[in-house]
N, C-alpha and C positions, 0 to 999 in steps of 0.2 A: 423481399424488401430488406428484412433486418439482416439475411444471413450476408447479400450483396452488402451493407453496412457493415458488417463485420468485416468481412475482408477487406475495405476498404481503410479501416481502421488500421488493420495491421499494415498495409503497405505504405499508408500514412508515419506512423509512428515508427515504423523500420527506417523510411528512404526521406522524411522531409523534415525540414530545421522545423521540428516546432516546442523547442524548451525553452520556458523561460528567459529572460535576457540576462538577468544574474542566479550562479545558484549562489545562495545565502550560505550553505554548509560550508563554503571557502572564506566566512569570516570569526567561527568558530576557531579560535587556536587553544590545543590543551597544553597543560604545561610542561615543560620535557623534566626531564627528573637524570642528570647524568649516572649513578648508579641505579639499576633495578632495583628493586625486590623480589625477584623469581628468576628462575629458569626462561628461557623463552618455550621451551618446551616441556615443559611444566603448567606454563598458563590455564585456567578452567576456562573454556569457553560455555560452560551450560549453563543453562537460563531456565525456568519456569512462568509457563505464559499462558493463560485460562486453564489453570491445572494442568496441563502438557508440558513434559521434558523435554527440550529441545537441544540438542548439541549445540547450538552456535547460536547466537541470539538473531536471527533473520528470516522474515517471511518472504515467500515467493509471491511477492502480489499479484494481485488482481492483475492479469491479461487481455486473456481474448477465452471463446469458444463461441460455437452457431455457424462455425462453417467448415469444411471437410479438412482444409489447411489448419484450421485450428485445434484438430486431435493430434496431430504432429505434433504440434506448437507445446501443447501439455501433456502428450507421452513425456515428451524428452523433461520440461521441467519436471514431470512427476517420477520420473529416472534421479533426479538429481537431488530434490528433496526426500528419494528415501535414503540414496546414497548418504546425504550428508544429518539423515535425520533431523529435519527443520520443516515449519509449516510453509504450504500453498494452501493459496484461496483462487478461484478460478473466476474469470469474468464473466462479466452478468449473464444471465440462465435467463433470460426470459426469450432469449429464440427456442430455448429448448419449451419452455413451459406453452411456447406457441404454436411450436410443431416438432412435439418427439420423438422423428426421426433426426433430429439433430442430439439429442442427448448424449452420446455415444461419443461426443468430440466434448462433452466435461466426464461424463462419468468413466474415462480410460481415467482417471489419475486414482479412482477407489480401486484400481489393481494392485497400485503399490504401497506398501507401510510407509505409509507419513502420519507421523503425529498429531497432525492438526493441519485437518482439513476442513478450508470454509468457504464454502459458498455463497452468491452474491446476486443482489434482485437489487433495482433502482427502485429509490424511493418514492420519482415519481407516479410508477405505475400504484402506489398505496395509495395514493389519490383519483384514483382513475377505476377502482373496483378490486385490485389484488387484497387479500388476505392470508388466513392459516393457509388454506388448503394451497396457494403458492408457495408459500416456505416450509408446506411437508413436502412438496414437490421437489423442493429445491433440494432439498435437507437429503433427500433416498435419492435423488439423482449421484450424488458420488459420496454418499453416505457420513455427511460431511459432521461434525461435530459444533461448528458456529456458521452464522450467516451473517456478512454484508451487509448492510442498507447501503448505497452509494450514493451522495446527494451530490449529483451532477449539474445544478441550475442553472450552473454557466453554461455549460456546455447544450444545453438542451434549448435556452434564449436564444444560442446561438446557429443553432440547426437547426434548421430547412424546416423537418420533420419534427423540430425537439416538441416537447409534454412540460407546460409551464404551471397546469392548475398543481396547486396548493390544499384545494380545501379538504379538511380530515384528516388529512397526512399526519398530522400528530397525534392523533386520536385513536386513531389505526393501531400506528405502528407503536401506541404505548401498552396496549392490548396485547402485541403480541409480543412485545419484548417481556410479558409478565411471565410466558411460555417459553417461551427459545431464550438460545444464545445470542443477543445480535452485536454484533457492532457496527458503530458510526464511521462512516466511509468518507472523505470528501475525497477528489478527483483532481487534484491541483492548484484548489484556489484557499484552502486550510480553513479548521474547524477554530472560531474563536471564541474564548472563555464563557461569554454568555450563552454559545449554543452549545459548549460542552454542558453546560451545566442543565441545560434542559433537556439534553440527551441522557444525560445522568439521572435527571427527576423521571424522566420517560420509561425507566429499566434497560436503557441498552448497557451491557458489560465491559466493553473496550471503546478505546477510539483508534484510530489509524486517522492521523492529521491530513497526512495527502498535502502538504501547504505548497508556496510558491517559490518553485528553484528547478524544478522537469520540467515534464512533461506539463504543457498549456493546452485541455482539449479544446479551449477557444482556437487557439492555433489551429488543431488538427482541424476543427469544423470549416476555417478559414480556406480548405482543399477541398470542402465538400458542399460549397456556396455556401458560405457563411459570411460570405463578403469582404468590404471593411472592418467591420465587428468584428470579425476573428485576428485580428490586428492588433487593432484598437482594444481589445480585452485580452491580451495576450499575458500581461503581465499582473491580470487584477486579480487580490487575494492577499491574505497572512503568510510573508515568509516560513514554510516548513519549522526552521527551528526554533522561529518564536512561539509557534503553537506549543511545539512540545517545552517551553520555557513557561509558556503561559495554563499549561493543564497541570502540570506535574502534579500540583499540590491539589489535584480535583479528587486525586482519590482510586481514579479509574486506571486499568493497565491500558499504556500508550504503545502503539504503532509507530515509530516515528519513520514518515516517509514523505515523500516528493522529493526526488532530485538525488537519494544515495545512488551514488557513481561508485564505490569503492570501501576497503574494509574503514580506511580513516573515518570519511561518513558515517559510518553504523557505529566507530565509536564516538564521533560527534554528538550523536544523535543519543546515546546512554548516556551521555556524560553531562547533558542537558536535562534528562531527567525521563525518555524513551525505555521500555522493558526491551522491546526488540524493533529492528528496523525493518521497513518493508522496500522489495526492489522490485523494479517491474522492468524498465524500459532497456535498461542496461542489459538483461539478459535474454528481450525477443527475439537478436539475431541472431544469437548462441542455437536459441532452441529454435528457431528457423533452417539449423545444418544439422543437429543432432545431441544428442544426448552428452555425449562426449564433452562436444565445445562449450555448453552449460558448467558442466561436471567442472571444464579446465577454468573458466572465468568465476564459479564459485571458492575457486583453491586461490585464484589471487587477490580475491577478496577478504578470505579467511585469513591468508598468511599475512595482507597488510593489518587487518583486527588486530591480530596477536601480537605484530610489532608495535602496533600504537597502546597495545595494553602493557607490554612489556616497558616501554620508554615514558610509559606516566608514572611509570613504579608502581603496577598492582600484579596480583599476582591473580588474575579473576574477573572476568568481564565486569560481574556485578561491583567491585568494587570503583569502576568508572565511575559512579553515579556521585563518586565522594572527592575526585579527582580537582583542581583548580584548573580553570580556563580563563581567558580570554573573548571578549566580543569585538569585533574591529569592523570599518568599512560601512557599509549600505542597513546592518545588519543592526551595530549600532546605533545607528543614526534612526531607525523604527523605535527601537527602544527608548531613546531621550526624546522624541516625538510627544510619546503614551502620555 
């Protein structure tokens, strides 16, 4: 049942419109600076992110694994985050934690030196009897260094099959965030300041916002009978870069993700106030042909970054964070809202 849900997922998110109806990251403008300050190639792209040195400030998000196309899927992305020394986090482990002859399609990516690797269990199975002994599971499945919580609510209201109880979820998972590394996931509909801050009181260590500008898994549910609903929620959530406008000052290191298309986005996304950007959807059909064509869509990512860091006049990803912007559009218009 889940592993058929997996792959149903990926050929969902591969072949069918279901992103958002605006991405928000197109009303960020940083401001152009006509002389640099640096070399273009000269630029530092390193970053430090849960104590890990990363070359380039970008996660391979959260995916797929639990079905035999899906060790494909994160061979090749785990080819390309050693290549280019940057973290992946693999999608949810709980087909494997359900039947461990699926393991084998997340734990291919502990072959290769990536710096930060993390693993990922839905939060709502912590309501439902998960514990420790699932995120030691998780954790020695691909020897991963952080773990995921992924609070998918929308998407799980919205499917057939989804897990909507709630009770102890936080109780739980405050217990085990005193032990592990975890961080707070959301799935496309974004983490907002009050739940950051409970997640914060909770012990989780990062956030990764996941807000509203992709991937919509009400959407995708919407192909998997989720009816109107999946429609009709297509668009509900915290725009992506108001999340990360809205935590910056919480404290905790930021994921800024939902909807990076490109290097411009990842510096959107710093420049707001993001440690590193996470990418998912942009690179499944790279790694659905190979290693290679990952390899070549992470280079034009990379090289638009460094042009956008080059043309704000820094000489350093990190110094994005100090950079003058612009809010325009849809984007604005949330913010004179608040």
């Amino acid at each position: 049942m889940i592993e058929e849900r997996k792959l149903q997922h990926i050929k969902i998110c591969a072949w069918e419109d279901v992103a958002s109806s605006h991405n928000y990251w197109d009303d960020v403008i940083i401001r152009h600076r006509a002389i640099p300050n640096a070399n273009l190639d000269d630029i530092d792209t390193r970053v430090k992110f849960l104590g890990k040195t990363l070359d380039y400030p970008i996660i391979i998000d959260a995916m797929t694994g639990g079905h035999r196309i899906a060790k494909k899927i994160n061979r090749n992305l785990a080819i390309a985050a050693e290549h280019f020394n940057i973290g992946m986090a693999v999608g949810s482990q709980r087909a494997a934690i359900e039947n461990p002859e699926l393991a084998n399609t997340y734990s291919v990516i502990s072959e290769y030196e990536i710096p930060l690797r993390i693993g990922n269990l839905g939060a709502p199975q912590f309501a439902l009897g998960y514990g420790m002994e699932e995120i030691k599971k998780a954790i020695e499945m691909i020897d991963a260094h952080a773990i995921e919580i992924h609070f998918n609510f929308l998407q799980e209201a919205i499917q057939p099959e989804g897990d909507t109880k709630i009770t102890g979820l936080e109780k739980n998972l405050a217990g085990i965030a005193k032990k592990y590394v975890l961080i707070a996931k959301e799935t496309g509909a974004g983490i907002s300041i009050d739940d950051a801050k409970k997640f914060k009181k909770m012990g989780f260590k990062a956030l990764d916002v996941s807000g509203v500008s992709g991937t919509s898994f009400a959407a995708v549910e919407k192909y998997r009978g989720g009816g109107l609903n999946g429609e009709l929620f297509r668009n509900w959530g915290i725009p992506a870069p108001l999340c990360v406008m809205e935590l910056r000052e919480l404290g905790l290191p930021i994921i800024g993700s939902g909807g990076i298309r490109h290097g411009l986005d990842v510096a959107r996304a710093i420049a707001l106030g993001a440690d590193v950007a996470g990418i998912a959807r942009e690179l499944l059909k790279p790694a659905m042909e190979s290693s290679n064509q990952v390899i070549k869509k992470l280079e034009e990512i990379i090289q638009a970054l460094k042009i956008a860091v080059f043309m704000s006049g820094c000489g350093s990803v990190r110094e994005l964070k100090k950079v003058n912007y612009i809010i325009t559009g849809k984007l604005r218009d949330w913010i004179w809202k608040q």
